[in-house]
C-alpha positions in Angstrom: -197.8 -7.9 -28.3 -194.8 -8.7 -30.3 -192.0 -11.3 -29.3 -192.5 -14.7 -27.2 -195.9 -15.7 -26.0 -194.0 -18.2 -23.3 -191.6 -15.0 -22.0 -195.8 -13.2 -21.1 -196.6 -16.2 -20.2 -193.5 -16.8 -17.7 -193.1 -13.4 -16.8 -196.8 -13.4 -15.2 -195.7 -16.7 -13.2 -193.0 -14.9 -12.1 -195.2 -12.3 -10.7 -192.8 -9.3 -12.8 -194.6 -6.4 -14.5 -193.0 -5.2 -17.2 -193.6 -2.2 -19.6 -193.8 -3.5 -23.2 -193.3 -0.7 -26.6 -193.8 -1.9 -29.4 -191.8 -0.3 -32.3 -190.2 -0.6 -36.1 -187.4 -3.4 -36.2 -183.9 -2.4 -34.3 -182.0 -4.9 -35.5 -178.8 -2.5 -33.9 -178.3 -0.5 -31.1 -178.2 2.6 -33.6 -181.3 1.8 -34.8 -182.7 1.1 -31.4 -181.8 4.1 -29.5 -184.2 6.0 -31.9 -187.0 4.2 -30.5 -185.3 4.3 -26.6 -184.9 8.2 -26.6 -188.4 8.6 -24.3 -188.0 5.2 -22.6 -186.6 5.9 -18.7 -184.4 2.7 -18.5 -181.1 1.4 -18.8 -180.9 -0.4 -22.4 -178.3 -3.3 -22.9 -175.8 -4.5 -25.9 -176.2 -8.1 -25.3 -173.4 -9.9 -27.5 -173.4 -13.9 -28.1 -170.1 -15.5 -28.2 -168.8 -19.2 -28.7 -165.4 -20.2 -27.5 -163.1 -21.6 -29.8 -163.9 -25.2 -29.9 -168.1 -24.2 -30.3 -168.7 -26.4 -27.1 -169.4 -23.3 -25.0 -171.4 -20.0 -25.6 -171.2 -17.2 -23.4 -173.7 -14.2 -23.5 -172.5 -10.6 -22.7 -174.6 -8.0 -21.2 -173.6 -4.5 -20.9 -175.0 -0.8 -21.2 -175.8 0.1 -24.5 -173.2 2.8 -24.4 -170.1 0.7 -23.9 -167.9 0.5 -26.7 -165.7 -3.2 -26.2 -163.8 -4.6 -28.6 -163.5 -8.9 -29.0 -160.0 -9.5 -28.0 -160.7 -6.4 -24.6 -163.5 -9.1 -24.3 -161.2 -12.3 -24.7 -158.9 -11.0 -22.1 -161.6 -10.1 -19.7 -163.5 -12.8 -19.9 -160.6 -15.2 -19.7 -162.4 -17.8 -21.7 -160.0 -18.4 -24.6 -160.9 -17.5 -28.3 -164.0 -15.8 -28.7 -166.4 -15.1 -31.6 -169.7 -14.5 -32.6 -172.1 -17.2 -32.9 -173.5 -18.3 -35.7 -177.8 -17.6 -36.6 -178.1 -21.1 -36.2 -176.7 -21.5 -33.0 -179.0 -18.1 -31.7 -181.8 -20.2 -32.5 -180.6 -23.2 -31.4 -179.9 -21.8 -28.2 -181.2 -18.9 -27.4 -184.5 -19.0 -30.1 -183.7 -15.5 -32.0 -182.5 -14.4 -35.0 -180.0 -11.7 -35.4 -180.7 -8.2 -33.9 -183.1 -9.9 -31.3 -180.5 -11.0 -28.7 -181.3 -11.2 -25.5 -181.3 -12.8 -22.0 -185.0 -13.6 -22.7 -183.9 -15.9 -24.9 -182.7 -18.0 -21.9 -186.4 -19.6 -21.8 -185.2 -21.6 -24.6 -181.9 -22.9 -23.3 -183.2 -25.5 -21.8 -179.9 -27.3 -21.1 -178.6 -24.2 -19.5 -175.7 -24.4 -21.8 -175.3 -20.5 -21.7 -173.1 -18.9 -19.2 -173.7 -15.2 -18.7 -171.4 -12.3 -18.0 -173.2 -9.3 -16.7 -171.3 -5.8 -16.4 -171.2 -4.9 -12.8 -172.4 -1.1 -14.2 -175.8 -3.5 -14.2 -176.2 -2.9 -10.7 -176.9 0.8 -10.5 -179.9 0.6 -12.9 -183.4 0.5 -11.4 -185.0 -0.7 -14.8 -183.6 -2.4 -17.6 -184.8 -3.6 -21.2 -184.7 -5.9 -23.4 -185.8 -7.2 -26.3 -188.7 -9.7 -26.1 -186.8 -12.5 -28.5 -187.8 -9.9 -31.8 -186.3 -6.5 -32.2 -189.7 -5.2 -32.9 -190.5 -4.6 -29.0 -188.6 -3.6 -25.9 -189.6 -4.2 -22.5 -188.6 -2.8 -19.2 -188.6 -4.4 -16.1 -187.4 -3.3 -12.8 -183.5 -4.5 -12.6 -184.6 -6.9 -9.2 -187.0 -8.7 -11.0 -185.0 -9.3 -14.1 -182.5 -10.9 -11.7 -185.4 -12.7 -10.0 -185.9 -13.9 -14.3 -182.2 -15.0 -14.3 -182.1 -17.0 -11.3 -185.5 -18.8 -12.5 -183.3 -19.8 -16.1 -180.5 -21.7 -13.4 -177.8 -20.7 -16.1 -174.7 -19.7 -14.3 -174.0 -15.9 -14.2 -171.6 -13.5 -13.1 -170.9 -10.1 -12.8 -167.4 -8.9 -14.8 -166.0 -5.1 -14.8 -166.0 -4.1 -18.6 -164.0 -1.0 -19.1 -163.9 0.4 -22.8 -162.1 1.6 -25.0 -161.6 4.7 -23.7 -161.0 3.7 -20.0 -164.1 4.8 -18.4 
């Protein structure tokens, strides 16, 4: 299996089965939904943001679909300046490289410095995927147990109402 031996490894402690398919890289979500198309989940656009001064990152997870635009984020989130972190702070923080975003990547934020927004659209999916910390795999797990992942990490979360561009 492709991605991070410690997420299989944790994910068994955890007692949460998950379904893993391997495939080409999907660095995007354009790319991904090509490998997605038979796969009965919700998938997720996670974005990683800094604020302004770089002394706080924030991870964004929404549907895949969602189309949101940094300064609709900005003034949602109400966090100041936003913009993309850098590769090195992905691997400083979150252990991935561009493309492989995820909340996975929590296992290696081991000050819990990430905070994490989660669109309340979240809640009406009964399986969710992610990439395990490579974009050559996804892997679904049943929506309870990923939150049963996020309150093992102890980084703060919330749920935020994205709306995008169009309203919807």
């Amino acid at each position: 299996m492709n991605g991070d031996p410690k997420l299989y490894q944790l994910l068994s402690d955890l007692g949460i089965p998950f379904e893993y398919h391997g495939h080409p890289p999907a660095p995007t979500i354009e790319e991904a939904m090509k490998y997605w198309k038979d796969l009965d989940a919700t998938h997720c656009k996670n974005l990683f943001f800094r604020n302004h001064k770089g002394n706080k990152h924030y991870l964004v997870i929404l549907k895949h679909t969602q189309q949101m635009g940094i300064h609709e984020l900005e003034k949602q989130l109400k966090q100041g300046k936003l913009s993309f972190a850098s590769d090195q702070r992905m691997m400083k923080y979150l252990g991935v490289t561009p493309g492989s975003v995820t909340p996975f990547g929590l296992i290696n934020d081991t000050e819990h410095h990430i905070h994490v927004f989660l669109d309340h659209n979240l809640l009406e999916s009964k399986t969710i995927s992610f990439h395990p910390c490579v974009n050559t795999a996804s892997i679904i797990v049943k929506f309870e147990d990923f939150l049963k992942f996020m309150n093992w990490t102890t980084n703060t979360f919330e749920y935020i109402t994205l709306y995008d561009h169009a309203g919807e």
